[in-house]
N, C-alpha and C positions, 0 to 999 in steps of 0.2 A: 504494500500500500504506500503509495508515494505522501512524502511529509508535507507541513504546509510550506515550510521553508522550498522545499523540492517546486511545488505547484507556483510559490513565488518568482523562484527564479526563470521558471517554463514561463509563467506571463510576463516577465519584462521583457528575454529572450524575444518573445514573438511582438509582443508591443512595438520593440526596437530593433527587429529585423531590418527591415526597409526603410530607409532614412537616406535624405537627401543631404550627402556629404560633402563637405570641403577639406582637402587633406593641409596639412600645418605647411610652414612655410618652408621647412625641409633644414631651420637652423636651432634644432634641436628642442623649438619652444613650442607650446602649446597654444595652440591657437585661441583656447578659452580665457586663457591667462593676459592675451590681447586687449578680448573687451572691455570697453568702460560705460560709468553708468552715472546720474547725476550730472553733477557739477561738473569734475572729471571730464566728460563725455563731452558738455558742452563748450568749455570753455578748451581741449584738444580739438574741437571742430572749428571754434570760433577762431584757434590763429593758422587753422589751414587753410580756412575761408579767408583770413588776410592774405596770407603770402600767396594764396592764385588769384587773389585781386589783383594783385603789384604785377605778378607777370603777364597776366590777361592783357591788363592795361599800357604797359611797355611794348605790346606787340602794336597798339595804334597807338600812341600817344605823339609819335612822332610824325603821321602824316600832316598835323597841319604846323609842324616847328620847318621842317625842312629847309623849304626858302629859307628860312632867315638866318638858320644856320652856316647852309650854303654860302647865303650871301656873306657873313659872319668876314670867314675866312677865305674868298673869293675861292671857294674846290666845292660850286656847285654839283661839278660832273659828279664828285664822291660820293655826293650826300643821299644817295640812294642806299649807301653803305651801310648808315645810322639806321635805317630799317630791316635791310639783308643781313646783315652780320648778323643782330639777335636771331632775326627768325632762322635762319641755318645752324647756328649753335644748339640751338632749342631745339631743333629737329631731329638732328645728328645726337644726343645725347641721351635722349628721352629712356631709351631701349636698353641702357647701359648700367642710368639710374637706375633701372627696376633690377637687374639682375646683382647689381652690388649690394643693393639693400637688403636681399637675403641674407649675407654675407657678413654684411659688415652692421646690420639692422637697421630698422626703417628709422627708429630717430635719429643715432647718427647720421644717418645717411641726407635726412630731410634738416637738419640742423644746418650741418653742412652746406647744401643747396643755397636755404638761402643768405647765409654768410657768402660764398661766391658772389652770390646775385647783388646782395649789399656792397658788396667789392668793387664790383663793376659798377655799380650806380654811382657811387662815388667818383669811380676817377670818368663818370663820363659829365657828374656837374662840376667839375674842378678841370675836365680838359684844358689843356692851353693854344689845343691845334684839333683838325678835321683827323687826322690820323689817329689823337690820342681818342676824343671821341669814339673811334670808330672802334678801338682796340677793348677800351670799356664796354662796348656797344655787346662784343662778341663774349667777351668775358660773364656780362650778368645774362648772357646766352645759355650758357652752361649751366649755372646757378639755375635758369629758369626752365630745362627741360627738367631736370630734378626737380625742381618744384613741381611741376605742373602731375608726373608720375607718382607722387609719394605722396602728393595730397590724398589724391585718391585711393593709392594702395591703404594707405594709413587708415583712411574714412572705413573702407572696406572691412580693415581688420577688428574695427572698434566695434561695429553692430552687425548682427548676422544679415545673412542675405537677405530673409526675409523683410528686411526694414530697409533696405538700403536705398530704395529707388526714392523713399523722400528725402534721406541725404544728399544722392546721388542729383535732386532734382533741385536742392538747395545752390549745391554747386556749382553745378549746370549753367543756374540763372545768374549768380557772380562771375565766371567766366566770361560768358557772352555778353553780357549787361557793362563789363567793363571793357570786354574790345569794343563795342559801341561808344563807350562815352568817353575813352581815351582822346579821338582826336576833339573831342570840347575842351578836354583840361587841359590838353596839347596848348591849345591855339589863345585857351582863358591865361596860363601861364605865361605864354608869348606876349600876350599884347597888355596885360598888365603889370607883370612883374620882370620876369626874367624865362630863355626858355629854358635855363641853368636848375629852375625847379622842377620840372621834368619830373628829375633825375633827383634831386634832392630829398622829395617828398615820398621818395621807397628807403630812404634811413630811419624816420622816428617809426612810421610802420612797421618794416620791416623788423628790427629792432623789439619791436611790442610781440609780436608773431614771436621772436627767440625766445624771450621772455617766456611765455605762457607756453609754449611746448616745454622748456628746460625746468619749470615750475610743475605741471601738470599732466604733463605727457609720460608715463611711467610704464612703459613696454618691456617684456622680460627681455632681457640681453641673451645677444645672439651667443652658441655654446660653443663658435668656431674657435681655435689658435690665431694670432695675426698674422702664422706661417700659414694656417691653411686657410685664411682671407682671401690672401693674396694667390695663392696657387687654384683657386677658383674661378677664377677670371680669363676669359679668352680673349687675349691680349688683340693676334693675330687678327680674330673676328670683329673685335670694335673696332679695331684700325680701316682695317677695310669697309664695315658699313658705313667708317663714318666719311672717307672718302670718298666713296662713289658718291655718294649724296650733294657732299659738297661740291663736286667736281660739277654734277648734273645739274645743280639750282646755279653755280656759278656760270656757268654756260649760258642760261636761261635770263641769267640777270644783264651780264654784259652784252649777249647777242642783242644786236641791233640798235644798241646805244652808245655803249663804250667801243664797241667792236662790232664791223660790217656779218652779219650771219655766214656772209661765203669766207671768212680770215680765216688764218690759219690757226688762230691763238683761239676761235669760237670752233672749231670743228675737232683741236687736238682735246680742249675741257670735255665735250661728247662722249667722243672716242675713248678717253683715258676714263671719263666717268664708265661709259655702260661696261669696258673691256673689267675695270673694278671690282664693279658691282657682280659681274658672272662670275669672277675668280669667288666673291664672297660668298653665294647661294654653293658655292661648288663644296669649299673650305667649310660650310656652317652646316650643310646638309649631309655632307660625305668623310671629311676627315672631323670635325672638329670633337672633341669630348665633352667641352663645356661650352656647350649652346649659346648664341648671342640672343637665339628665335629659336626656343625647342621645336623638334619637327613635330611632337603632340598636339602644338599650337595649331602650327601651318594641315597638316591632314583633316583637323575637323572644320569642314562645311562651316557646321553651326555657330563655328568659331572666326571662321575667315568672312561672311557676310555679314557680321554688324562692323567688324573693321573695315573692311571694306565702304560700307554704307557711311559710316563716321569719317573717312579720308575723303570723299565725297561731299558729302556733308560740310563739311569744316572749310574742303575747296572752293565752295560753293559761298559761302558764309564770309572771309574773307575778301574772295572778288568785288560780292556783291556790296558789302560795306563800304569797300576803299572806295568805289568809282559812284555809291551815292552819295561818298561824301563830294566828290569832284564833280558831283551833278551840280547840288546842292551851292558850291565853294566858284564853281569856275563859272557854269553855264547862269547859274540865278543871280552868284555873284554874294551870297553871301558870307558873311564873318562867322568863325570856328563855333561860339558861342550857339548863332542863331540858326546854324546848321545841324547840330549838334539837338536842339530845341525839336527839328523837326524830323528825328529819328527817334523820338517818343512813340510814336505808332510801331515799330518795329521791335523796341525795347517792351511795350506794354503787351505787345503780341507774342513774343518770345518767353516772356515771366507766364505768363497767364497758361501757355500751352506747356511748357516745362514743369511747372506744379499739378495742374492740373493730371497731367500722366503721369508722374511720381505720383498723386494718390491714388488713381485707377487702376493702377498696375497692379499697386502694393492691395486693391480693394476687389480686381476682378482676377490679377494671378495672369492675365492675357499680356503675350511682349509685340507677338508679330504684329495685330491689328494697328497698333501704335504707330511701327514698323511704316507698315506698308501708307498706312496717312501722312508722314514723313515723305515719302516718295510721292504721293500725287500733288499735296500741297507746293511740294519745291517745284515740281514741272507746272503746273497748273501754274504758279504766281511768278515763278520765273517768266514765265510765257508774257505774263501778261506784263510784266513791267517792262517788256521790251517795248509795251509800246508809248513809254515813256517819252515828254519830247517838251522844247524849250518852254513853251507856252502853258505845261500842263498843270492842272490848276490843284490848289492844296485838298482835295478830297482825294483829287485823284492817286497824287502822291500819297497821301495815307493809304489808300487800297491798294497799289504796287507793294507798303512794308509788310502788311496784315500776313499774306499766306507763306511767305518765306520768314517767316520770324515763327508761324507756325510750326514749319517745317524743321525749322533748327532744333527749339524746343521740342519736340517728341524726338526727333532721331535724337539727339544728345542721348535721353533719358533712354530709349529702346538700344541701342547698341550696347549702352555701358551693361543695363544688368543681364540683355540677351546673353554677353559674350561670358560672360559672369555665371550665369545660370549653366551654362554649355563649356566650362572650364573645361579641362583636364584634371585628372584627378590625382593624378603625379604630382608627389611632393612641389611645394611650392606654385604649383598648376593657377593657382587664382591670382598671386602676384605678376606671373610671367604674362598670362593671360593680360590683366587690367594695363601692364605695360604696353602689353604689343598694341591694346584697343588707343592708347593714348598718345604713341607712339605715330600710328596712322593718324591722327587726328591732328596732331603737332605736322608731321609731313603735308596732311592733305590741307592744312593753312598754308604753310612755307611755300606750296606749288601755288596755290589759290592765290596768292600778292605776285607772285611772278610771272603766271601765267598770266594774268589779266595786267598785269603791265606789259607784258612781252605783246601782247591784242593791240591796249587800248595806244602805247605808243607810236609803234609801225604802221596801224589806221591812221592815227594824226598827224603825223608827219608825212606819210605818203598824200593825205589828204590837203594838208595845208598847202604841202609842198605845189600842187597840181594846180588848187586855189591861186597863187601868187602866181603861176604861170602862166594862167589862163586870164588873171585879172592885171593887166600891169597898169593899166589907169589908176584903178582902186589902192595897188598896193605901191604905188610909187618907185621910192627908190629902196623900196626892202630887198636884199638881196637873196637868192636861193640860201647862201650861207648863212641867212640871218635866223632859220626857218627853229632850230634845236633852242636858239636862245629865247625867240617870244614864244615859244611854247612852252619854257621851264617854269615861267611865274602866271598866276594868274594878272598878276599886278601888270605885267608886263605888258599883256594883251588888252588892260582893258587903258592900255594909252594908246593904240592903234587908234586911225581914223573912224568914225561911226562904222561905214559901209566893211571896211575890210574887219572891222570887232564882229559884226554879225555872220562874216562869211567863217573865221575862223572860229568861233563860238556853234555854227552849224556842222564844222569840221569836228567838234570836240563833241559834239551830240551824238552823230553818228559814232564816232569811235568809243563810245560811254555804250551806246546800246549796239555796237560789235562784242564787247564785252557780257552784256546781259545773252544776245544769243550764243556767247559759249555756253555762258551758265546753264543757258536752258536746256541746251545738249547732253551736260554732267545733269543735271536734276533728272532728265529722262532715264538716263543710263542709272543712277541713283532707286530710280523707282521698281526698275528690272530686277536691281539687285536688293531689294529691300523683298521680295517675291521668294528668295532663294534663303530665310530666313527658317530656322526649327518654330515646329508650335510648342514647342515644351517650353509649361508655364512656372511661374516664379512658384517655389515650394512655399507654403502657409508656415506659419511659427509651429504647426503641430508635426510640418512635417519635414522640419530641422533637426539634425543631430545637434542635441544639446550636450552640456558638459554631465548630466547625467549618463549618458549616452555613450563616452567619451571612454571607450577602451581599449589602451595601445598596448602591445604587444611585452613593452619593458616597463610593467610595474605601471606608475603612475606618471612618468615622461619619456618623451621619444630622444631620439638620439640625431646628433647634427651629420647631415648628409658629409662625408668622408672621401666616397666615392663618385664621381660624377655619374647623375642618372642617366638611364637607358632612354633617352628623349629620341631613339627612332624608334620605338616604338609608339604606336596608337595608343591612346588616351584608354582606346573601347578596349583592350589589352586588358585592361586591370579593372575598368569599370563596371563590367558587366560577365557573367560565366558565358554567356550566347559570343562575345567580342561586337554588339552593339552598344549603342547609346543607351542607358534606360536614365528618366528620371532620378531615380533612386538608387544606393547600391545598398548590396548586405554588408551587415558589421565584419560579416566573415572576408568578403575583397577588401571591403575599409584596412583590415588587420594585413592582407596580404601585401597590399599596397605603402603601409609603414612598415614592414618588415626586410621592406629593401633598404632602407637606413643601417 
């Protein structure tokens, strides 16, 4: 006759069979040991919620200082540098942060970040030259792809998945909400103070954010050696991602501005970029032992199509800001402030639909539907703001921000917990994951300002140029030569005569909405990919392994990965007895799966 104790154990056994798991971080700590609660909780949210305000906002803050910096130190040609440099550091780094911070732990790891990031801010308000500028520019670059990674990883590890999409959705709308209003403080600093405040004003910030993680922020420390820190690291592999990258956006930035597209110095950055970047996928997927991009990642579907849709997304989302602000700045003719004033509709549209799906999510469990309204809202409103044009009047421009502010808002929020939900379950699997998802996101901005510069400036030059050709009455004695320099300011253009300000001012329309029809091309291809999405839904709080739950194999903690993991194999390897995806797995994989430690 079985005892009652026997009968107890038989019922928790089955109770806590199937549980929807996340495996630890693989640095010998407990994941439960992670979360926080109260105060704790809020006030560790509240300075990650600062520091990717500062780097959100550092990604535009400087389109509307440019000019004046340019002009500053007469190296206008450079000053496109003050923009590229961060976003390329950012990009390049993102992927790199997330894998050291296993290693080395997420609060060092995110401490560190933004002390860089402060580093750099500093010597970019104290520059003395366009070069020093631009060297700080690249500096709080680095600082800022770590940031931007370990905010979220961090967010991630403090409350289970089940809650996270309101987190998740908190974020979201700080992110987006401050590359919006960056170029207003940009342009409010410029034209009343100094544009030296910038940059100034991520010190006491930033600063507050150290404070309150170093104060409140109490994560168990990682179990590694500093010998075997450092011996986890694939040196080889971030070298290489981070140069092709570089090579590829830098190609993209000087083609056809600094350097003619047919040079040889724009076709050798190509060439050395894409030959790079193959040698990299070759080295990451075939020799490498400690993964830059575990192949776990890359094999699940369900995992590659929210990042996917999020590098989209984000490409999308950059474009389309930078050149409304140059709608807004060049063609209307407004001041940073009152441009800034009339991207409220896209700001109000983006908060409203980012919240809104962080609580639907978290209340229906449903990721793709979200998904897939992400994809029609971008095509739909991208569509339609193409038909955007000098004369259009201010409702109108409020209905061109509405459906792409939409669009950003839920895909932020569906990518992040999709790809989250759809982890791998290999050690560390949800860090690597939140990386790669932020990783693309970071990329798909950095291409999104370069590609749409790379559009909107070859349209208006080739256009203006043709203009001045075709007009010589009108444009006098402006020379073809003169064509790169009344097109660098707006100031510039609006001393032209009446007649030739309207022909070049239609020149710039056109090339503003060359640019909105790329966009509409990615939101299409966006919405394809938002179709290719898992329906597997976010697990409920009852159907969370909890730390009751919480049975590893050595006693009552795991052990710090030692050996680098078998990251080619599938995810569905170890998730499932069939080698499918399932929802859920049993305590019995769960244990098999830590017992590779």
């Amino acid at each position: 006759m079985m005892t009652d104790k026997a009968e107890s154990n038989r019922d928790v056994e089955s109770q806590h069979k199937n549980k929807f798991v996340e495996n630890d971080a693989g640095d010998g700590t407990n994941r439960f040991d992670q979360q926080e609660h109260g105060l704790k909780l809020v006030l560790s949210v509240l300075s990650c919620a600062i520091a990717l305000f500062l780097i959100a906002v550092d990604q535009t803050i400087v389109f509307t200082t440019i000019e004046t910096i340019g002009n500053k130190w007469g190296e206008y040609q450079k000053s496109t540098w003050v923009a590229s440099g961060y976003m390329l550091t950012m990009a390049m780094f993102v992927q790199i942060w997330g894998k050291c911070s296993i290693y080395f732990g997420r609060k060092p790891s995110l401490l560190l970040a933004i002390s860089i990031f402060e580093l750099g801010s500093l010597i970019c308000g104290v520059a003395p030259s366009m070069d020093a500028l631009i060297v700080g520019r690249v500096i709080a670059g680095i600082g800022g792809g770590g940031i931007q990674v370990l905010v979220f990883i961090v967010v991630s590890e403090l409350v289970p998945i089940s809650r996270r999409s309101l987190m998740f959705a908190i974020l979201g709308v700080i992110f987006s909400v401050a590359s919006i209003v960056g170029p207003v403080m940009g342009g409010a600093f410029t034209d009343n103070v100094t544009w030296r405040w910038c940059y100034y004003i991520n010190l006491p910030l930033g600063g507050c954010a150290l404070v309150l993680l170093t104060l409140f922020f109490k994560p168990p420390s990682s179990k590694f050696t500093w010998k075997e820190k450092f011996s986890q690291i694939d040196y080889i592999g971030s070298g290489l991602l981070m140069a092709g990258i570089v090579l590829i956006l830098m190609a993209l930035t000087v083609g056809g501005q600094q350097l003619p597209w047919s040079s040889g110095g724009t076709i050798t950055l190509f060439v050395l970029g894409g030959v790079i970047s193959i040698i990299f996928i070759i080295w990451n997927f075939k020799w490498s032992k400690r993964q830059v991009i575990p192949t776990d990642i890359i094999v699940k579907k369900s995992v590659d199509a929210p990042c996917f849709h999020i590098f989209l997304c984000f490409l999308i989302f950059m474009a389309f800001c930078l050149y409304f602000t140059t709608y807004f700045q060049v063609v209307r003719g407004y001041d940073a402030i009152k441009a800034g004033v009339h991207f409220f509709p896209l700001v109000i549209s983006l908060v409203l639909s980012s919240i809104s799906t962080g609580v639907l999510v978290r209340k229906t469990r449903y990721i793709m539907p979200f998904a897939i309204l992400s994809g029609v809202t971008g095509a739909v409103g991208l569509g339609v703001s193409s038909l955007l044009t000098e004369t259009s009047s201010l409702s109108q421009t409020i209905g061109y921000m509405i459906l792409p502010g939409i669009s950003v808002g839920t895909g932020l929020q569906a990518s992040l917990i999709s790809s989250q939900v759809n982890a791998p379950k290999s050690m560390g699997g949800m860090i690597m994951t939140t990386s790669f998802t932020n990783f693309s996101r970071a990329l798909g901005g950095a291409f999104g300002s370069v590609l749409a510069q790379v559009i909107y400036n070859s349209s208006l030059h080739n256009k203006a140029t043709a203009a001045i050709k075709n007009n010589p009455a009108i444009f006098g004695d402006i020379d073809l030569g003169d064509v790169d320099l009344i097109l660098s300011s707006p100031r510039v253009i609006r001393t032209l005569p009446s007649d030739a300000q309207t022909i070049i001012l239609k020149a710039v329309m056109e090339s503003i909405r060359n640019v909105f029809y790329f966009c509409t091309g990615i939101a299409s291809l966006m919405f394809v990919v938002t179709l290719l999405y898992s329906p597997k839904r976010l697990p409920s709080d009852a159907q969370v392994e909890h730390k009751t739950d919480y049975e590893p194999k050595h006693d009552a903690t795991t052990q710090p990965i030692h050996e680098p993991l078998d990251t080619s194999r599938s995810s569905a390897d170890v998730s499932s007895p069939e080698g499918k995806d399932a929802d859920f797995i049993s305590q019995e994989d769960v244990k098999l799966t830590r017992s590779r430690t």
